[in-house]
Residue, then its C-alpha position, 0 to 999 in steps of 0.5 A: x579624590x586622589x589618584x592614589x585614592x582613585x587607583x585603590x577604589x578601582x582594585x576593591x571595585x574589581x575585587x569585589x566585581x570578581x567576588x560578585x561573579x563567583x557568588x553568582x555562580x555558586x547561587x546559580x548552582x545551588x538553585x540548579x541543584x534544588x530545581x532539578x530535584x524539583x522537577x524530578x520529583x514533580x515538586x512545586x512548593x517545598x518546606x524545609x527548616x531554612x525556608x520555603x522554595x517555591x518552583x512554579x510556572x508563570x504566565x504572562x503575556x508580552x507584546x512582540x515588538x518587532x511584529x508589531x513594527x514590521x506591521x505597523x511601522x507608523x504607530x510604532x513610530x509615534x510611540x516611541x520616545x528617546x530615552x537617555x541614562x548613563x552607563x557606569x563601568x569599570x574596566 
């Protein structure tokens, strides 16, 4: 690649970051919008001609790192591994 190359592909990259983020927004509204009405109507599963929304509780169960470091310390310390990825981010 060039820098004129370069250049173009940064301004579509933003673009389309900028795009991305005011999709997200939109479908954040949109499944705000149906959750409330769910929850209002103490709906968990709704059809309707586009599809089935499903609205429901999950359990699950977590282990709490940070109690389990401050307890034990040494153990945390034998299972832990280096991890290594690469960050990629246009600004």
């Amino acid at each position: 690649m060039n820098k004129v190359e370069i250049n173009q592909t940064v301004k579509n990259l933003k673009e389309l970051y900028t795009k991305q983020a005011e999709l997200k927004e939109a479908i954040a509204n949109y499944e705000a919008d149906l959750k409330e009405y769910m929850e209002d109507n103490h709906i968990q599963h709704l059809d309707c001609e586009q599809g089935t929304i499903n609205y429901v509780d999950v359990f699950s169960k977590v282990l709490n790192m940070k109690a389990f470091r401050a307890e034990f310390e040494n153990l945390y310390q034998l299972f832990t591994v280096e991890k290594t990825t690469k960050r990629f981010k246009v600004a």
